[in-house]
C-alpha positions in Angstrom: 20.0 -9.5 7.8 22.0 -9.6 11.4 19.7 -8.6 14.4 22.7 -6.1 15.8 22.0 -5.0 19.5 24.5 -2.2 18.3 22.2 0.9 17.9 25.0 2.1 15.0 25.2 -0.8 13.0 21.1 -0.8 13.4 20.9 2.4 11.5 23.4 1.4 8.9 21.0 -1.4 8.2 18.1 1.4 7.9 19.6 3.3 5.4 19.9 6.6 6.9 21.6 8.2 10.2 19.8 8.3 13.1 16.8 5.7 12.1 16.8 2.4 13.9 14.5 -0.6 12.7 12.9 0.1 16.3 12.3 3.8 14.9 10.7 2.4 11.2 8.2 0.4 12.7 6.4 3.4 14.3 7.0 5.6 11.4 5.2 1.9 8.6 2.7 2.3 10.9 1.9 5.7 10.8 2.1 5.9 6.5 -0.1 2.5 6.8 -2.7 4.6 8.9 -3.5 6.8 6.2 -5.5 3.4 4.6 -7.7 3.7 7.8 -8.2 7.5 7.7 -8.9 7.3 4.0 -11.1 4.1 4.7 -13.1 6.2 7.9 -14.5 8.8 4.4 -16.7 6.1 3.6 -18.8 3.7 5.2 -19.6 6.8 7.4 -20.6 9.6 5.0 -22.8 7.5 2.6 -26.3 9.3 4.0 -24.6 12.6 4.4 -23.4 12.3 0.4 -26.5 11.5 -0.4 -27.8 14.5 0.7 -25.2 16.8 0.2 -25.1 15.4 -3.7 -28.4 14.8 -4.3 -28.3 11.1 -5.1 -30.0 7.9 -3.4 -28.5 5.8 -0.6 -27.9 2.8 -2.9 -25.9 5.3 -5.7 -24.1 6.9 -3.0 -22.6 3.2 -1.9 -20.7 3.6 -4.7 -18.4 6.0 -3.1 -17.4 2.5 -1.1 -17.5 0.4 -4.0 -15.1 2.3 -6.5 -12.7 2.8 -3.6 -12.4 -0.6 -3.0 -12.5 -1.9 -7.0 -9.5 0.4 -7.5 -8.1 -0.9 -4.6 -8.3 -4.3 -5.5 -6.5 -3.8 -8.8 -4.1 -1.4 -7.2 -2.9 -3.8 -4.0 -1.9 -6.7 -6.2 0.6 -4.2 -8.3 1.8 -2.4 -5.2 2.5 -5.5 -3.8 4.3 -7.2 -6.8 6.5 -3.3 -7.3 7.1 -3.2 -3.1 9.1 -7.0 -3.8 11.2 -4.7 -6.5 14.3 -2.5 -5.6 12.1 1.0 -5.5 10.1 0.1 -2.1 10.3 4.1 -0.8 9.4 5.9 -4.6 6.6 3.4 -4.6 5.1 4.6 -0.8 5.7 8.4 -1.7 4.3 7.8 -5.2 1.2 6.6 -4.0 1.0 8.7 -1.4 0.3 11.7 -3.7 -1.9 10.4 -5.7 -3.7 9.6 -2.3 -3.7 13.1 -1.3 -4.6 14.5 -5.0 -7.3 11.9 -4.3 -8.3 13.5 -1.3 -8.2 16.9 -2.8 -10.5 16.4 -5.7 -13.1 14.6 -3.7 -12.9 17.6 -1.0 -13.4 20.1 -4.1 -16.3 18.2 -5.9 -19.8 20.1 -6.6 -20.8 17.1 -8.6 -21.0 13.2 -7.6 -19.5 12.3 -10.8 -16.1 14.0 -9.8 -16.5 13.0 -6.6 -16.0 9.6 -7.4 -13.0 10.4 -9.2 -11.4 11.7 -6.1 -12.5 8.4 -4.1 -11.1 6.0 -7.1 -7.7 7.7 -6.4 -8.1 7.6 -2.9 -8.0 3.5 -3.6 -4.6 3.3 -4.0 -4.6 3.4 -0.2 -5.3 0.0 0.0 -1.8 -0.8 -1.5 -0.1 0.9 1.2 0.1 -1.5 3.7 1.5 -4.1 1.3 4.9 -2.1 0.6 4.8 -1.0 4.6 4.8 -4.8 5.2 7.4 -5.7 2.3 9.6 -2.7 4.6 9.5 -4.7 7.3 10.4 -7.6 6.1 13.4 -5.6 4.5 14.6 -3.7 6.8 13.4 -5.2 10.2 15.5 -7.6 12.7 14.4 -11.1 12.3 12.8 -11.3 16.1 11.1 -7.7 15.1 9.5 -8.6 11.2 7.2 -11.2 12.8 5.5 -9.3 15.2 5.8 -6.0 12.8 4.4 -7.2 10.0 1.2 -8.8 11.9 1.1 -5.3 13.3 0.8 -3.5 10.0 -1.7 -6.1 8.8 -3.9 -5.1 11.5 -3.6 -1.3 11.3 -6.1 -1.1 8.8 -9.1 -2.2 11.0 -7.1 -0.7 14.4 -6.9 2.7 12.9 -10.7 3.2 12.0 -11.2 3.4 16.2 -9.3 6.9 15.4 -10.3 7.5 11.9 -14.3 7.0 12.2 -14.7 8.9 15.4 -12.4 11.4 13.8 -14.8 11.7 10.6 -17.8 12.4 12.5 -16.7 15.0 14.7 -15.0 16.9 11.7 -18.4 16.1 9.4 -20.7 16.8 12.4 -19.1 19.8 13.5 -18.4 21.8 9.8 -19.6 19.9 6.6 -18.2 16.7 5.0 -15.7 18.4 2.8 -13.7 19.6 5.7 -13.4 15.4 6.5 -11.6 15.1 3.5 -9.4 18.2 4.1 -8.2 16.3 6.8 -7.5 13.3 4.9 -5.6 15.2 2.8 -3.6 16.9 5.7 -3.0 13.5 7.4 -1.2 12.1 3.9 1.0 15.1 3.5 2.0 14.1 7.5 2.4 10.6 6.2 4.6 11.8 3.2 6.9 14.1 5.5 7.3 10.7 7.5 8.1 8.3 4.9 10.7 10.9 3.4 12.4 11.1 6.9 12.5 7.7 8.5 12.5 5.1 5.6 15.5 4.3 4.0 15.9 6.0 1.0 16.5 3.3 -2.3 17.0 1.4 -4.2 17.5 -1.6 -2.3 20.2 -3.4 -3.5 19.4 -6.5 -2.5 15.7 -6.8 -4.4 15.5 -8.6 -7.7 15.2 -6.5 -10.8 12.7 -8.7 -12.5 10.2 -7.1 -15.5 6.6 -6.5 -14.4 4.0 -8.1 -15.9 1.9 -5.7 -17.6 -0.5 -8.1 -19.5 -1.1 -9.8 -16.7 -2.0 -6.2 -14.1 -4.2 -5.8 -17.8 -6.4 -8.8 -17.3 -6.6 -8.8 -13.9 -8.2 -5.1 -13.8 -10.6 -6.2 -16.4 -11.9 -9.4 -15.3 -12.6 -7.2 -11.3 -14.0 -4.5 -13.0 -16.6 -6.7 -15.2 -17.4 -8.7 -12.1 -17.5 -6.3 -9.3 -19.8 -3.7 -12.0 -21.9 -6.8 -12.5 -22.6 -7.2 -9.2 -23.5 -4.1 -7.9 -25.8 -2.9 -11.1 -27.5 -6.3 -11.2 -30.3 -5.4 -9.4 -30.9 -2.3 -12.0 -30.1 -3.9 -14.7 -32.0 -6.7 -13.7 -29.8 -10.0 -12.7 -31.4 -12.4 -16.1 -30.5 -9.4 -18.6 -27.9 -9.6 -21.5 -25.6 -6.8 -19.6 -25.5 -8.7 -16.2 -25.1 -12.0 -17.8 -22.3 -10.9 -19.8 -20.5 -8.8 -17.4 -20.6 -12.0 -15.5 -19.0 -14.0 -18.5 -16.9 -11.5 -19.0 -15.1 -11.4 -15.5 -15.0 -15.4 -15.9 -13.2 -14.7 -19.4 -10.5 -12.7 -18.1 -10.0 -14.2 -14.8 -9.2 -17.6 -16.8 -7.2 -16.0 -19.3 -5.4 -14.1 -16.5 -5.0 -17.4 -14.6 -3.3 -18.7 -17.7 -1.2 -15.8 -17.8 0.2 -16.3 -14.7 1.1 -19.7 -14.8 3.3 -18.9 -17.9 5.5 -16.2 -17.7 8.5 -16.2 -15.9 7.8 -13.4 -13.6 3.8 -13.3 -13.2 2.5 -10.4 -10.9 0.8 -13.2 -8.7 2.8 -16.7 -8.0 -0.5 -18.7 -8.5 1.8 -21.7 -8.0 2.5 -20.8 -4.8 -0.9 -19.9 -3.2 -1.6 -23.5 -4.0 -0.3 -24.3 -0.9 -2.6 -25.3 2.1 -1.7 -22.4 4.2 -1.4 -19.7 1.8 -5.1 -21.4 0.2 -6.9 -20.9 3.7 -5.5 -17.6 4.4 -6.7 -16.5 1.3 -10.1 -17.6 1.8 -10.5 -16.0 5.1 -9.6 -13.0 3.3 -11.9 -12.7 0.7 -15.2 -14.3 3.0 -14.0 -12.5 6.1 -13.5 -8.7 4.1 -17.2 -9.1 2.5 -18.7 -10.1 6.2 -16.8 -7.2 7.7 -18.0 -4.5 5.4 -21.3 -5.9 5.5 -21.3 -5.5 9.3 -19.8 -1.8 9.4 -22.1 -0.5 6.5 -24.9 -1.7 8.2 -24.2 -0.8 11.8 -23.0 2.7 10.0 -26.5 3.1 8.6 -28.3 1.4 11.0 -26.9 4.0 14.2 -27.9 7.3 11.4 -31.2 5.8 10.5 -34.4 7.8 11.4 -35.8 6.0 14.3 -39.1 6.5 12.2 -37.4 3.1 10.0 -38.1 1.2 12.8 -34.5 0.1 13.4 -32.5 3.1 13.4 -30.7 4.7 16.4 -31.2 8.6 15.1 -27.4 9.2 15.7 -26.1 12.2 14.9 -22.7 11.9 11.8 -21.0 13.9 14.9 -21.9 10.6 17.3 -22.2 7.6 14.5 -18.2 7.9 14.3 -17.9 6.3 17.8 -20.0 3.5 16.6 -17.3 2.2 15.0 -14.5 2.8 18.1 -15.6 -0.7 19.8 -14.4 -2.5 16.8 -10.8 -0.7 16.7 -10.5 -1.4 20.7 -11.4 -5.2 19.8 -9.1 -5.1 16.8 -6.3 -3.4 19.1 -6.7 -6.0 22.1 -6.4 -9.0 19.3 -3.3 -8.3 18.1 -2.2 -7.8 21.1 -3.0 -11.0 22.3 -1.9 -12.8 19.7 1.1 -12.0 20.8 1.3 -13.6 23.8 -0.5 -16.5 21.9 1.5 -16.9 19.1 4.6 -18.5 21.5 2.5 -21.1 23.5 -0.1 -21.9 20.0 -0.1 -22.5 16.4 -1.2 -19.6 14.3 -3.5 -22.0 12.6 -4.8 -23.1 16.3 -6.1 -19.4 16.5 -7.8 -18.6 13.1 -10.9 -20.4 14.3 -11.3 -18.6 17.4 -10.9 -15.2 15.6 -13.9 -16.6 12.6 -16.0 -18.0 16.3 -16.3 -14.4 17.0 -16.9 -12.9 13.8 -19.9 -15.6 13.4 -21.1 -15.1 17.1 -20.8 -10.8 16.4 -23.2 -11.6 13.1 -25.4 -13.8 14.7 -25.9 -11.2 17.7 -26.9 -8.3 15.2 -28.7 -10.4 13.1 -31.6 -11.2 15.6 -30.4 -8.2 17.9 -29.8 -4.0 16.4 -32.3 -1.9 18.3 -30.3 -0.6 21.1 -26.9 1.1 20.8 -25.6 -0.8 23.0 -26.4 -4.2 21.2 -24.5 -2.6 18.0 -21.4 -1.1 20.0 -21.4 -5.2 21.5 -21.5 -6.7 18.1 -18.9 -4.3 16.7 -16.7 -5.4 19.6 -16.9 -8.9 18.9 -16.2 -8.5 15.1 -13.3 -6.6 15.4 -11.7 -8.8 17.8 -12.4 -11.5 15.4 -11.0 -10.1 12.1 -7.8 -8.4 14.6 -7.2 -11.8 15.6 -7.3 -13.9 11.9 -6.0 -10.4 10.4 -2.6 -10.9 12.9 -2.4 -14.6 12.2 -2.6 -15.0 8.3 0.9 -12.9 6.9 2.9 -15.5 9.5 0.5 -18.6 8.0 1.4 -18.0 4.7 5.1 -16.9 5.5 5.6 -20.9 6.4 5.0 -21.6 2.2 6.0 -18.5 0.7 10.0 -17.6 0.1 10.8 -14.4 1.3 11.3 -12.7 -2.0 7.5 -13.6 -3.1 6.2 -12.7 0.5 5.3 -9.3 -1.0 3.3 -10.4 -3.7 1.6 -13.2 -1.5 0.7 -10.8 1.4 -0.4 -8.0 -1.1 -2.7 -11.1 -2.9 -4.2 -11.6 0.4 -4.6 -8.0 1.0 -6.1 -7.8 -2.7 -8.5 -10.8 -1.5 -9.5 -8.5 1.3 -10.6 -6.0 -0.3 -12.0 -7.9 -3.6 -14.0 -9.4 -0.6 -15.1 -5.9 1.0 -15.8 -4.7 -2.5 -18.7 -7.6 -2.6 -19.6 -7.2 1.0 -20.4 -3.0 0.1 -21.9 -4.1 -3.4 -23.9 -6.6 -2.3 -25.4 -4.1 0.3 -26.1 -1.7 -2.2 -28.2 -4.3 -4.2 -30.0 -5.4 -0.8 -30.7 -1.9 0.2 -31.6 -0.7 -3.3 -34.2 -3.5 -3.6 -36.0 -3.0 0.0 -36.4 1.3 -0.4 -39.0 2.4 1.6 -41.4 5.6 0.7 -38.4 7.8 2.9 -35.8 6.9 0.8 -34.1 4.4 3.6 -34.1 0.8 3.0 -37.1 -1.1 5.3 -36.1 -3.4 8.3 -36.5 -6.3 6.0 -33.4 -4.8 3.5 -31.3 -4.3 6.8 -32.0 -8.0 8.1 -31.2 -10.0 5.2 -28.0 -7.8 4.7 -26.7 -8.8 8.1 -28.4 -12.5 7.5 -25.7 -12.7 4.2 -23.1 -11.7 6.7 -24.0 -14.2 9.2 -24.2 -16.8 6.7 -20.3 -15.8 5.4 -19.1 -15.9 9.0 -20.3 -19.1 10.0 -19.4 -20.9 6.6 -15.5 -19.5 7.2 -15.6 -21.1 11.1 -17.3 -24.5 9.6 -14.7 -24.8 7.1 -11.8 -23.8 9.7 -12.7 -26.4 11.7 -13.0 -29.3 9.7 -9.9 -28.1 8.2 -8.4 -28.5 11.8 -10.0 -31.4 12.9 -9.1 -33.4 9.4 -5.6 -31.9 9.9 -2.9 -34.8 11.4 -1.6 -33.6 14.5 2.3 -33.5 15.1 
C-alpha cells in the first residue's frame, strides 16, 4: 500500500469517507483498551470477590485464571481469522461477546456464574491481535511500525487508567458497578469500531479454510495443563488426576504440533516460529507474562493486605488501584522511548535492557515490600521493562515472518503472553493456597516465594538474552 501525503486518497485507502490511517490509529487503540479495562476487573478485585462471594482468596484467583485460559485459546484464533478477509465482523463480534461478558459477571449472585461472565470476558485478549493485523492493513508503511508496537503495548499502558479506574468505582459503590463500566466502555469501543474502521471484506486477504482440528487440540491440551496446574496443590501434585492432566496436555500439545506441521493452512505456522527471532520473542513472551502477573497479583494483594499479615499496606480497593498507575507511566515512557531508540539501535540490542529491569523490579520486591513506596518503585521498574520488550518483539519477528502470516505470529506471541500470565496467576494461587494463615490471607512466607518464582523467571530471560547477544556475530 502507497503512503499518499494526499488526505483523499488516504481515506480511500481506509475504506470509508472522512477516516485517515492517522484517524484509525487512535480509534485501534481505543477498541484495544477495552483488553486493559477488562484486564483492571481482576488482579484488583480478587479480596473484594472473595468476600462479596463467599469463597477463599486462592478460589477467587480463578476469576484471573479462567480469564486468561480462555484467552489463550481465544488469541491464537482471533489472530489466525484477523489474517482473513472479515478483520471488522471479527473486532465487533468479539466485542459483544465482551460486553455480554461483562454483563453476566455484573449480574452474578453466585461465583459459579460469575466465572461465566469472566470466561467470556477472555476474548479480550484477542483484540489486540486483529487491532494489530488493522494496522498492518490499513496503515502507511512509515505509520504500521510504530502503530503496531503501540498497540502491543496498550495492554500494560492502559491498566494506569483501567486499575485506578476500578478502585475508585469498587471503592466508592460496590464491585458490580466496576463491571458496569466495563460494559459501558465496550459499547464506546463498539460505536468506535463501527465508525472509523473500514468496513470489509478486505479484498486483498487470502480466503484460506480454518483449521478447526487444529483450534480443537490446542484448547484441550491448555485446558488439561493450565487446570493441572492450578488444582495440583488440592489435588495433590503425585495424584492420578494431576499426573494425568499433565499427560494429557503433553498428549494434545504433540498431537496438535503434528497437526500443524501437516495441513496446508494450520492456525499456527510452527514452521515459521522456528526462526531465531520469532523463537526468542516468543520466549520472552511466555516467561516475561508469568513474571508480570506474578508481580501485579502480589503487589495487588500485598497493598490490600491487613497490616496485621505483617506485610500488608491496609490499602483501601478505593487507593490499591493507583498501585498499579507506576507501572502504566513506566509502560507509557518505554514505548515512547523506544521510539527514539529504535532509529539509532537494533530492536534486539534493547530486549535485554527491558528483561535488566524486569529482573532488577523482582529482585527489589523480593527482599523489599513493606513500604508503599518500595512497591509503587518496583511497579515502575517492571513496567518500563515489559513496555520496552513488549514494543520491540512485533518488529523482531516482522524480520522472519511474511506479512500475510504476521497476524497469526503476533497473535502466537500474544497467546504466549497470556499462556504465560495464566501460569504466573495459577502458580500464585497454588503458593498462596499452600501458605493460608488462621485469617484467611496467605503468611509472609506464601508472599515471598511468590515474588522469589518471579525473580527467578526474570533473571533466567536476561541470562538467556545475553548470551544470546553476546554468542550472536556482529555485522
Amino acid at each position: 500500500m502507497p503512503d499518499d501525503p494526499d488526505p483523499a486518497a488516504e481515506s480511500r485507502v481506509a475504506g470509508r469517507p472522512g477516516v485517515t490511517p492517522a484517524r484509525l490509529l487512535p480509534c485501534l487503540v481505543y477498541a484495544a483498551l477495552s483488553t486493559a479495562v477488562v484486564s483492571s476487573l481482576g488482579m484488583l478485585l480478587v479480596p473484594t470477590i472473595s468476600q462479596e462471594l463467599h469463597v477463599s482468596v486462592s478460589t477467587a484467583q480463578w476469576m484471573l485464571t479462567v480469564n486468561l485460559l480462555v484467552g489463550a485459546v481465544a488469541t491464537p484464533v482471533m489472530g489466525r481469522l484477523s489474517d482473513g478477509p472479515h478483520k471488522k465482523l471479527l473486532l465487533v463480534c468479539s466485542l459483544l461477546v465482551i460486553l455480554a461478558g461483562s454483563v453476566i459477571a455484573a449480574l452474578a449472585t453466585s461465583f459459579a456464574v460469575f466465572l461465566i461472565g469472566r470466561a467470556l470476558q477472555g476474548l479480550t485478549y484477542g483484540i489486540v491481535p486483529v487491532t494489530i493485523a488493522l494496522a498492518k492493513r490499513y496503515l502507511p508503511p512509515d505509520r504500521a511500525a510504530p502503530g503496531i508496537a503501540s498497540l502491543s503495548v496498550t495492554v500494560a499502558t492502559g491498566m494506569g487508567v483501567g486499575y485506578p479506574l476500578t478502585g475508585i468505582i469498587a471503592g466508592s459503590l460496590d464491585y458490580e458497578f466496576a463491571f458496569w463500566f466495563a460494559a459501558l466502555f465496550v459499547v464506546s469501543a463498539l460505536i468506535v469500531v463501527l465508525v472509523a474502521v473500514p468496513a470489509g471484506p478486505d479484498e486483498r486477504a487470502p480466503r484460506t479454510p480454518f483449521d478447526v482440528p487444529g483450534a480443537a487440540v490446542l484448547a484441550l491440551g491448555l485446558a488439561a495443563l493450565l487446570l493441572s496446574v492450578s488444582e495440583g496443590a488440592t489435588w495433590g501434585w503425585g495424584s492420578g488426576r494431576t499426573l494425568g492432566g499433565f499427560t494429557a496436555a503433553a498428549a494434545a500439545l504433540a498431537i496438535w504440533s503434528l497437526i500443524e506441521l501437516r495441513v496446508p493452512h494450520p492456525l499456527i505456522n510452527l514452521r515459521v516460529l522456528r526462526r531465531p527471532d520469532a523463537l526468542i520473542a516468543n520466549i520472552i513472551a511466555v516467561t516475561l507474562g508469568m513474571v508480570m502477573y506474578i508481580v501485579l497479583s502480589i503487589g495487588s494483594i500485598i497493598a490490600q493486605a491487613p497490616t496485621e499479615t505483617g506485610y500488608g499496606i491496609g490499602l483501601a480497593v478505593f487507593w490499591a488501584g493507583f498501585v498499579m498507575l507506576p507501572f502504566s507511566v513506566g509502560s507509557f515512557l518505554a514505548n515512547r522511548v523506544m521510539h527514539r531508540l529504535t532509529r539509532r539501535f537494533e530492536m534486539s540490542a534493547l530486549l535485554p535492557v527491558g528483561a535488566a529491569l524486569v529482573a532488577a523490579a523482582s529482585l527489589i520486591l523480593q527482599v523489599a515490600y513493606d513500604e508503599l513506596w518500595e512497591i509503587l518503585l518496583g511497579m515502575f521498574l517492571v513496567g518500563t521493562g515489559v513496555g520496552t520488550t513488549y514494543a520491540a518483539i512485533p518488529a523482531l519477528i516482522a524480520r522472519s515472518v511474511a506479512d500475510e502470516e504476521l497476524g497469526s505470529a503476533v497473535s502466537f506471541n500474544q497467546v504466549l503472553r497470556t499462556v504465560g500470565g495464566s501460569f504466573g496467576s495459577a502458580l500464585s494461587g497454588v503458593v498462596l493456597a499452600a501458605h493460608l494463615g488462621a485469617d484467611g490471607h496467605s503468611t509472609g512466607e506464601g508472599i515471598s516465594l511468590a515474588l522469589t518464582l518471579s525473580s527467578a523467571g526474570a533473571v533466567t530471560v536476561l541470562a538467556g538474552l545475553l548470551i544470546v547477544r553476546f554468542r550472536t556475530p556482529r555485522t
